[in-house]
TIVEXBA-19575 format. One line per 4 residues: their letters; for each residue x, y, z of N, C-alpha, C. Coordinates in nm, 3 decimals, decimal comma. Example, Ala and Ser with C-alpha at 12.3 -4.5 7.8 and 13.67 -1.06 7.14 Angstrom:
<recs>
AS = 1,319 -0,569 0,780 1,230 -0,450 0,780 1,320 -0,330 0,780; 1,285 -0,225 0,708 1,367 -0,106 0,714 1,290 0,003 0,787
</recs>
This chain:
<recs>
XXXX = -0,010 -0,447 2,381 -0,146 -0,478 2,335 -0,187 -0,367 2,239; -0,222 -0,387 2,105 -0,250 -0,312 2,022 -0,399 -0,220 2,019; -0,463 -0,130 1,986 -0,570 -0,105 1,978 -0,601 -0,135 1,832; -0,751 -0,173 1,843 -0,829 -0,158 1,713 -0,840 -0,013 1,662
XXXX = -0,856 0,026 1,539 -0,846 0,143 1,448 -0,898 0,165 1,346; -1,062 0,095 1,335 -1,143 0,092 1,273 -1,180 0,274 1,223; -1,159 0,355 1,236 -1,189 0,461 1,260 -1,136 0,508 1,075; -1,003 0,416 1,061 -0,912 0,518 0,947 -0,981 0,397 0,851
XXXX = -1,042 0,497 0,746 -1,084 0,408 0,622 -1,068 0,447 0,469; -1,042 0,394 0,391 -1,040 0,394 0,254 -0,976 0,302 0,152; -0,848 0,316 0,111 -0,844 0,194 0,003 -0,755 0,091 -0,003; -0,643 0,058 -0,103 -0,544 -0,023 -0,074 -0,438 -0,002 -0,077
XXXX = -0,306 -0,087 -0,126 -0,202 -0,161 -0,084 -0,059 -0,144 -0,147; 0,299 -0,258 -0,104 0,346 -0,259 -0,221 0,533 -0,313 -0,124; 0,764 -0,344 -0,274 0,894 -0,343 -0,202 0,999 -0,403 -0,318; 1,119 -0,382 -0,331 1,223 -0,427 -0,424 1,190 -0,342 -0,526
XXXX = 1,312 -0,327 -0,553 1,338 -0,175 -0,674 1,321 -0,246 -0,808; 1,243 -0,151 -0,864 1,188 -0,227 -0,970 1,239 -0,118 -1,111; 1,188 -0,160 -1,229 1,252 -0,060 -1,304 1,133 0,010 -1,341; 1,121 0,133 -1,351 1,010 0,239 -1,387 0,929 0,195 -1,440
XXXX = 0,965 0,137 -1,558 0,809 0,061 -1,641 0,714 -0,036 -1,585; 0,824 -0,127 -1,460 0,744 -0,225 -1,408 0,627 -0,137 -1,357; 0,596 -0,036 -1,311 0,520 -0,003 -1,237 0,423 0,085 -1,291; 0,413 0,063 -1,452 0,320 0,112 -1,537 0,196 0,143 -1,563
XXXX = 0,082 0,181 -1,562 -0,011 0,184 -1,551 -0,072 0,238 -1,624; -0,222 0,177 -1,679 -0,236 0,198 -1,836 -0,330 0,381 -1,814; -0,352 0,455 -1,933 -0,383 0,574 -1,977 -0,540 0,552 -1,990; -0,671 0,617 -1,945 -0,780 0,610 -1,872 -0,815 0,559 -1,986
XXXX = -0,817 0,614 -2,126 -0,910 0,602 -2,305 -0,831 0,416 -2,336; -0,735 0,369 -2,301 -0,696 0,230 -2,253 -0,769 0,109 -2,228; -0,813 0,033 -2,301 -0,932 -0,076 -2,283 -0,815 -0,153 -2,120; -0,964 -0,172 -2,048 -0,884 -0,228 -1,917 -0,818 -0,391 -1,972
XXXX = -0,738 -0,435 -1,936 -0,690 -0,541 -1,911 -0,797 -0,681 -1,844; -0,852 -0,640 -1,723 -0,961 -0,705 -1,667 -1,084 -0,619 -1,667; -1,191 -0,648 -1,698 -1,302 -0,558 -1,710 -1,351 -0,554 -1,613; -1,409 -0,423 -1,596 -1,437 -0,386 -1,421 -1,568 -0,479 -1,348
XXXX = -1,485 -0,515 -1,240 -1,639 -0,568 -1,199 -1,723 -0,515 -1,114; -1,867 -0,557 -1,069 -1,926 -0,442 -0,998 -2,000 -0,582 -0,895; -2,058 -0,560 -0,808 -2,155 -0,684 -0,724 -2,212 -0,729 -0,825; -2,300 -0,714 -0,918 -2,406 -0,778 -1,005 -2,281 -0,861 -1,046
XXXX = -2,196 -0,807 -1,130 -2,105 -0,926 -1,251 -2,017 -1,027 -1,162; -2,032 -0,989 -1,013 -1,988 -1,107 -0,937 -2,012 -1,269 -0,889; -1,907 -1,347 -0,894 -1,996 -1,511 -0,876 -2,108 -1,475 -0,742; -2,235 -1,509 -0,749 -2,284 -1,507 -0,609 -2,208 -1,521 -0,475
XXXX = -2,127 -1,640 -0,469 -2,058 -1,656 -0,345 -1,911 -1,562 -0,347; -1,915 -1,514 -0,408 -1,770 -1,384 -0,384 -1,905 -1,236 -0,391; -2,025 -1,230 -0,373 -2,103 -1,128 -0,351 -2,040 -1,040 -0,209; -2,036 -1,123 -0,099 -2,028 -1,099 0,015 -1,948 -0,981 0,038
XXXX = -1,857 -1,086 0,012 -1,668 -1,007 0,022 -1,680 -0,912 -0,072; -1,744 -0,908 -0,172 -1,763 -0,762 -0,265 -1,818 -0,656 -0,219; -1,963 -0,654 -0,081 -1,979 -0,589 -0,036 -1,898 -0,556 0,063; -1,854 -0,625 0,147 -1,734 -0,606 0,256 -1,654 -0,500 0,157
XXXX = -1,588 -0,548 0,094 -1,462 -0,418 0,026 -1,505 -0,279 0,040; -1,693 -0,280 -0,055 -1,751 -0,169 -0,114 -1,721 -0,115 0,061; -1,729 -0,131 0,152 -1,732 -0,060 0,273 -1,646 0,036 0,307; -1,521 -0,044 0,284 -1,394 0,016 0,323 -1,297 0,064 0,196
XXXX = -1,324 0,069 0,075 -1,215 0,123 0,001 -1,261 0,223 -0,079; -1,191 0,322 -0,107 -1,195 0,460 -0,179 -1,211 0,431 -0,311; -1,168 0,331 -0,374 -1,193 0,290 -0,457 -1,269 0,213 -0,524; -1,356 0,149 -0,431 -1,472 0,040 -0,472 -1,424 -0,093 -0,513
XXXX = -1,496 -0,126 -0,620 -1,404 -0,298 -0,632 -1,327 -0,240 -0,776; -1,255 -0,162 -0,738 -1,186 -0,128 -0,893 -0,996 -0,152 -0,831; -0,889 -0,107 -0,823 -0,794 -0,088 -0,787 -0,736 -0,251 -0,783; -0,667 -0,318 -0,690 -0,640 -0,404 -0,659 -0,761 -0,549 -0,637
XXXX = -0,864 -0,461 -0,605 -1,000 -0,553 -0,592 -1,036 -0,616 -0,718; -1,029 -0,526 -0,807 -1,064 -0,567 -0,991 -0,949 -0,724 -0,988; -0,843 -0,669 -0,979 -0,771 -0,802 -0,991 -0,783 -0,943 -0,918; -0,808 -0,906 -0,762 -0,788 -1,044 -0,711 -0,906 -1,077 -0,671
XXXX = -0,989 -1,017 -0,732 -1,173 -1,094 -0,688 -1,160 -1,206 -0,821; -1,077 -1,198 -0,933 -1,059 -1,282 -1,045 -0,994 -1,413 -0,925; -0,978 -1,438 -0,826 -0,964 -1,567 -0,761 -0,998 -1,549 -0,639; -1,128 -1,611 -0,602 -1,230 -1,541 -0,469 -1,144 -1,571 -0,366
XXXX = -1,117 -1,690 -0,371 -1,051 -1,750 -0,220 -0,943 -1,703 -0,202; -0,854 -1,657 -0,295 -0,760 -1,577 -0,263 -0,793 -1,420 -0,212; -0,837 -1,377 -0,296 -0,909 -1,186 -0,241 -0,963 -1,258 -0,123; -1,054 -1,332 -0,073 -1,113 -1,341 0,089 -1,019 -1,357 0,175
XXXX = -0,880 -1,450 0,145 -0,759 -1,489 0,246 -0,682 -1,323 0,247; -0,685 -1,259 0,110 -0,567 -1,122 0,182 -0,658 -1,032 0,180; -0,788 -1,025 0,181 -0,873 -0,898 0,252 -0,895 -0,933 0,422; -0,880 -1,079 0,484 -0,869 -1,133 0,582 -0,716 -1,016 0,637
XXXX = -0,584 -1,078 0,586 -0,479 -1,026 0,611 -0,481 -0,874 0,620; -0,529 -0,799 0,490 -0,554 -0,662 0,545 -0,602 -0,587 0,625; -0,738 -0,684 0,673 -0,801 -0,602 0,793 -0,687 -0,581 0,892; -0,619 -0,678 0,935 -0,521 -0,659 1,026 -0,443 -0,577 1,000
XXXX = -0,382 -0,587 0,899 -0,245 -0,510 0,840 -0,261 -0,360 0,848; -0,365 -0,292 0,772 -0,425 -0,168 0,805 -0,459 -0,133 0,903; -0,564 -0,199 0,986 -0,656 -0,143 1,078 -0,635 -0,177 1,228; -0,514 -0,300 1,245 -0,529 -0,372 1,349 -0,397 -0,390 1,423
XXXX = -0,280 -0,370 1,288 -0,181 -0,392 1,344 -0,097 -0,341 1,470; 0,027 -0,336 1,503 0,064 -0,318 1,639 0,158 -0,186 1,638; 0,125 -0,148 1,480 0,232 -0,023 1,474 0,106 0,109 1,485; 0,150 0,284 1,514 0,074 0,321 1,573 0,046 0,354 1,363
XXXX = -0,107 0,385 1,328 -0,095 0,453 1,201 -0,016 0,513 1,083; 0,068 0,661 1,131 0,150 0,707 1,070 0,270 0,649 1,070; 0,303 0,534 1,088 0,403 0,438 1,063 0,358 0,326 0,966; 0,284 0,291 0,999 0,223 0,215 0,905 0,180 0,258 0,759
XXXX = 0,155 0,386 0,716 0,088 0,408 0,640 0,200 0,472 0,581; 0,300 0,541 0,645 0,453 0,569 0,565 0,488 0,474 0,507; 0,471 0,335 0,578 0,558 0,197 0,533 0,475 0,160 0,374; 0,349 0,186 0,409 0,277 0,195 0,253 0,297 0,304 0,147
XXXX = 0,350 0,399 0,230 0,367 0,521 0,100 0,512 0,487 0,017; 0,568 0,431 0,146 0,726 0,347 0,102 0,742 0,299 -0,013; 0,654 0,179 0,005 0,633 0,089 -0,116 0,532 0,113 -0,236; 0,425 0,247 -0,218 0,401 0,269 -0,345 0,521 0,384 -0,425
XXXX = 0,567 0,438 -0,322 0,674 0,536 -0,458 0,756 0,430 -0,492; 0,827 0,329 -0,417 0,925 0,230 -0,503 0,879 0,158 -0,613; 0,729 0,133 -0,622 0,611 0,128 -0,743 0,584 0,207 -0,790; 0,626 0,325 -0,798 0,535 0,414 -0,866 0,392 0,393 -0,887
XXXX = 0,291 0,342 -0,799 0,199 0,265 -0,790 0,106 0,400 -0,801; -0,004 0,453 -0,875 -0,064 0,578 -0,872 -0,185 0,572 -0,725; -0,246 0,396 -0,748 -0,346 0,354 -0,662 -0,298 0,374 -0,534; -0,230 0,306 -0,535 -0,124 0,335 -0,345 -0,115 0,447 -0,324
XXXX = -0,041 0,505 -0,401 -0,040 0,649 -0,319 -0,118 0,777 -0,335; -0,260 0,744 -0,412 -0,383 0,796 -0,411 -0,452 0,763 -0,307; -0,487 0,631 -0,231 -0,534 0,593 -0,128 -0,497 0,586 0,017; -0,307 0,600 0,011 -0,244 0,634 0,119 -0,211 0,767 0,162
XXXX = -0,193 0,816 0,062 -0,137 0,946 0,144 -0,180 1,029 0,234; -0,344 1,050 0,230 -0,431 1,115 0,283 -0,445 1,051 0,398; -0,427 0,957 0,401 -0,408 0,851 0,548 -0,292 0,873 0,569; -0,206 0,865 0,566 -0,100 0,904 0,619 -0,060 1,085 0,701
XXXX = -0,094 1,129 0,613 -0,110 1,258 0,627 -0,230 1,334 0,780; -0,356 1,257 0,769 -0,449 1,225 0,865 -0,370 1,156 0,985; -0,310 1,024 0,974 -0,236 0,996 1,107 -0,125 1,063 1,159; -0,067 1,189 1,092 0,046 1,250 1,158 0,169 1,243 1,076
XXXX = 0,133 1,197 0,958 0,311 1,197 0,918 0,299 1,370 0,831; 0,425 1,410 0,843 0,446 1,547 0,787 0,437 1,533 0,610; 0,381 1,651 0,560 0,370 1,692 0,446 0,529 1,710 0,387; 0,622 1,742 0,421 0,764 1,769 0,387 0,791 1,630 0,380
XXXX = 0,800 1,539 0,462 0,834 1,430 0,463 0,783 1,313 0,355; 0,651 1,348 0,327 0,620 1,258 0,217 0,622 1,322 0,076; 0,646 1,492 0,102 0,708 1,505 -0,033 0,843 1,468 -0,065; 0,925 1,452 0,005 1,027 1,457 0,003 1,056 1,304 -0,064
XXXX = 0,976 1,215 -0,017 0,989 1,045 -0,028 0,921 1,070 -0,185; 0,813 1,082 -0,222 0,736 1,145 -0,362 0,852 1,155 -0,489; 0,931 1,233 -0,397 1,059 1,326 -0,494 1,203 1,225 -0,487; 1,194 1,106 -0,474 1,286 1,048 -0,451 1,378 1,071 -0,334
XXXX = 1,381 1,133 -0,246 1,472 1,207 -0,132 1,432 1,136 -0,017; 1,568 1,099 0,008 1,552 1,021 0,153 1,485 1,194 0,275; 1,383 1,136 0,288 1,281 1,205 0,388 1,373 1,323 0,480; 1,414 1,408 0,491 1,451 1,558 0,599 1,370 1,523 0,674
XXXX = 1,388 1,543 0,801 1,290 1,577 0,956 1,204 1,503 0,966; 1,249 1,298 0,977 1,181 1,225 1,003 1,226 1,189 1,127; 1,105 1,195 1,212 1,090 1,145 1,374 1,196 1,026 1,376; 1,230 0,988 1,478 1,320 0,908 1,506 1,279 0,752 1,494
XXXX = 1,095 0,773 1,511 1,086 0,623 1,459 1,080 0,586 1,323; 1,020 0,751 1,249 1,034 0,713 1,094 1,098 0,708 1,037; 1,230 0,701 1,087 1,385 0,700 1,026 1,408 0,515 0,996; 1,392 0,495 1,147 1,403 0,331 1,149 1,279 0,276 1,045
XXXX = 1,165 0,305 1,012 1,084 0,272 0,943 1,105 0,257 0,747; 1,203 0,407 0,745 1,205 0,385 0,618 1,360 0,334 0,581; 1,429 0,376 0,662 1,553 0,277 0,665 1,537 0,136 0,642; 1,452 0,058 0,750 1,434 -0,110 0,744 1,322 -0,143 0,570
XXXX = 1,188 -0,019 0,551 1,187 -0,103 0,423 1,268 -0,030 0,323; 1,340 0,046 0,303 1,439 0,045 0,204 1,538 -0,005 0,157; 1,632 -0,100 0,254 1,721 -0,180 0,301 1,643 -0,315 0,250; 1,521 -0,357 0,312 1,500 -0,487 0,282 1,434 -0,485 0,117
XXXX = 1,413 -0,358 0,074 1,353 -0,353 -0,056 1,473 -0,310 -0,184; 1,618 -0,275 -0,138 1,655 -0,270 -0,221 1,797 -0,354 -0,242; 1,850 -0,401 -0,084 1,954 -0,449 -0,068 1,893 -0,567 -0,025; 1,783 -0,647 -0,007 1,697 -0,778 0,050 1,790 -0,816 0,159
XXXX = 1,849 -0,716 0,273 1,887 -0,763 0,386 1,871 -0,626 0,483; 1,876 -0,635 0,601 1,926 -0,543 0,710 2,013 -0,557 0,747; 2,112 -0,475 0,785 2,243 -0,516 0,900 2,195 -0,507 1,055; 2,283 -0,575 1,103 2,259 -0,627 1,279 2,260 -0,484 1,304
XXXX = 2,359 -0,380 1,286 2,305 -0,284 1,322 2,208 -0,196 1,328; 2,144 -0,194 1,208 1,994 -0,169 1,186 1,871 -0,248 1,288; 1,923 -0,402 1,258 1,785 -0,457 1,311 1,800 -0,387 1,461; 1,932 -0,394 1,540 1,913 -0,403 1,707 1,865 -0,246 1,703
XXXX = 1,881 -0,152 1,628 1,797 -0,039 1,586 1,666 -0,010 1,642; 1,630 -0,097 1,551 1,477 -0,105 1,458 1,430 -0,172 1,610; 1,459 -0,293 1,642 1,410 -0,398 1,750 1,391 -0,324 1,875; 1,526 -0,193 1,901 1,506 -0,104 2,012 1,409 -0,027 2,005
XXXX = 1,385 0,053 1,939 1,286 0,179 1,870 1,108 0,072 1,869; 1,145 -0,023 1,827 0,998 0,007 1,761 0,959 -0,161 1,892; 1,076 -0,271 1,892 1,018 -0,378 1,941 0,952 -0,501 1,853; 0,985 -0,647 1,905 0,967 -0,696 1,835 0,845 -0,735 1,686
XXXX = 0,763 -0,720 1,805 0,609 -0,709 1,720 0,576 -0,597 1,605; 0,573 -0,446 1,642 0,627 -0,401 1,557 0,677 -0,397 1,435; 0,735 -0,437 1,493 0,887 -0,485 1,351 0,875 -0,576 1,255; 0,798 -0,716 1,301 0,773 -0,801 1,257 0,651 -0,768 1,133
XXXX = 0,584 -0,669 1,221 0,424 -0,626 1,119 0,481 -0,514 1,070; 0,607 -0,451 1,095 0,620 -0,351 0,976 0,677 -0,396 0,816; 0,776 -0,542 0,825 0,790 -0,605 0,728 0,643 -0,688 0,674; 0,550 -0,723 0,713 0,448 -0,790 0,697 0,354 -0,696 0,626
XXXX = 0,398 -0,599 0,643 0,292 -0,447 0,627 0,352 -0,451 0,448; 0,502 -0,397 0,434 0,596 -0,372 0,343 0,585 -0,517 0,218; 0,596 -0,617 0,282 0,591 -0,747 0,165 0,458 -0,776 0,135; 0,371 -0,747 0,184 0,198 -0,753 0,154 0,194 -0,655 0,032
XXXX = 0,238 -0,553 0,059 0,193 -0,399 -0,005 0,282 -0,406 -0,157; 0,343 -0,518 -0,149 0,464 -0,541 -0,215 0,323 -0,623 -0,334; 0,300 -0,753 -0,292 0,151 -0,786 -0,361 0,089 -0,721 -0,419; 0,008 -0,653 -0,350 -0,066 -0,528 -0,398 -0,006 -0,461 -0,521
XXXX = 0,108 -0,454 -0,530 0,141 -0,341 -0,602 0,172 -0,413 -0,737; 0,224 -0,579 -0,732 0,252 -0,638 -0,845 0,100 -0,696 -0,927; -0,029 -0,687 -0,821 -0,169 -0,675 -0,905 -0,220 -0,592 -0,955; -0,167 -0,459 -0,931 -0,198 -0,373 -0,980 -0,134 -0,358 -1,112
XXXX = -0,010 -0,338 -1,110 0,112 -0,330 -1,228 0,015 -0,428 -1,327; 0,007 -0,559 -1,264 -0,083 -0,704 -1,394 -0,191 -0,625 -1,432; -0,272 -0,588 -1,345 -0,385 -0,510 -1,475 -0,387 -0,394 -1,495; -0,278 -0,294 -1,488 -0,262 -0,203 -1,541 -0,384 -0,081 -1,488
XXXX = -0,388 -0,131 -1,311 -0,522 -0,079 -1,263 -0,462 0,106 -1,208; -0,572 0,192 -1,255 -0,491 0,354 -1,191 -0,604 0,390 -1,123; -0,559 0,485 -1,039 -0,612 0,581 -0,983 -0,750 0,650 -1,025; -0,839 0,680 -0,970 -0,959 0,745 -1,040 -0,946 0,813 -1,145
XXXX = -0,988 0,834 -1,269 -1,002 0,913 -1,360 -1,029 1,048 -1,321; -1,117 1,086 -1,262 -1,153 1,217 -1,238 -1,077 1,316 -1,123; -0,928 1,255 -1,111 -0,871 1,245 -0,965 -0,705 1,276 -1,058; -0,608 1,373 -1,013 -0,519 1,395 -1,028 -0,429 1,282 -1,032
XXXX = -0,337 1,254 -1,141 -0,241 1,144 -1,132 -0,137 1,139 -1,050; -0,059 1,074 -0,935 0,052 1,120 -0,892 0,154 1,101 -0,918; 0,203 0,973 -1,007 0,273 0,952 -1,069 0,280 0,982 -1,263; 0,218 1,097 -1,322 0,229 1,084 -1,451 0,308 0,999 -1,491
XXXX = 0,455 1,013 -1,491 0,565 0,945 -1,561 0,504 0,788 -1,563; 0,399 0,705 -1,501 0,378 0,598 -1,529 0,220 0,566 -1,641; 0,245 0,668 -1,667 0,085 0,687 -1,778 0,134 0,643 -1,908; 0,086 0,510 -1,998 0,152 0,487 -2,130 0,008 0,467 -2,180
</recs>
């Protein structure tokens, strides 16, 4: 039985090896792609869910929000999915939020891993360890569950399979449920990261880049 974890708050969301540019993101002086929206420039009936976001993300309705409030019913169905995915799921935090740091360095995603890391870092995962993932380096002195964690999405993100030996792994260590929401966690974030790439959405301006190399 999982606990609720309303407690950890801020922004958003990324898997399969992509090539550097895919994961581009435009240079701040850059006319946006989608122009930012704010509650006022919103349809009345996507108001709601605009305030809902403004609650919980570090970023406001700018990041991933800019993009998929451009189709309400869709942003309401995967801000639905995220509450869970983030806040609800069955994995403890710092697993979860590795599994997101996962998939923004395989994006080079600046938003992801402006909004994750500090969460991650807050739930317990080590500073060595996510530099190390940052720096391309399979992670030194990852706990025994974060081994199975970044093993299963690296495997399913770069080879699109696991081996039986992995899964009965992964299935021992972590259990079915788990497991199930750590891929659910990884192919969501995977989304995220290809709306972002479409509008060319970054990281705060006034806020250190973490990925330069994706600034054009």
């Amino acid at each position: 039985m999982h606990l609720k974890r309303f407690a950890m708050v801020s922004s958003l969301m990324l898997a399969t090896v992509v090539p550097p540019s895919a994961g581009a993101q435009t240079a701040p002086d850059k006319p946006k792609r989608f122009p930012q929206l704010t509650l006022e420039t919103l349809p009345p009936d996507a108001r709601p869910l605009g305030e809902e976001i403004m609650k919980i993300s570090s970023v406001g309705l700018a990041g991933p929000y800019n993009v998929m409030l451009r189709s309400p019913v869709m942003a309401d169905r995967m801000k639905r999915l995220l509450d869970y995915l983030r806040f609800n799921n069955s994995l403890p935090p710092r697993l979860s939020e590795f599994a997101i740091l996962i998939q923004g360095r395989l994006w080079t995603s600046n938003v992801e891993w402006y909004a994750h890391y500090p969460l991650a870092l807050k739930a317990g995962l080590s500073e060595s360890v996510a530099a190390d993932l940052k720096a391309k380096i399979r992670p030194r002195d990852m706990k025994p569950d974060e081994a199975i964690v970044y093993d299963v999405c690296m495997d399913l993100s770069t080879k699109h399979a696991i081996s039986d030996d992995l899964f009965n792994r992964a299935k021992a260590t972590l259990g079915e449920q788990q497991l199930v929401d750590l891929v659910a966690i990884s192919g969501t974030y995977v989304s995220v990261a290809m709306l972002l790439s479409l509008g060319e959405e970054n990281s705060p301006a006034d806020k250190p880049v973490p990925f330069p190399e994706t600034m054009k």
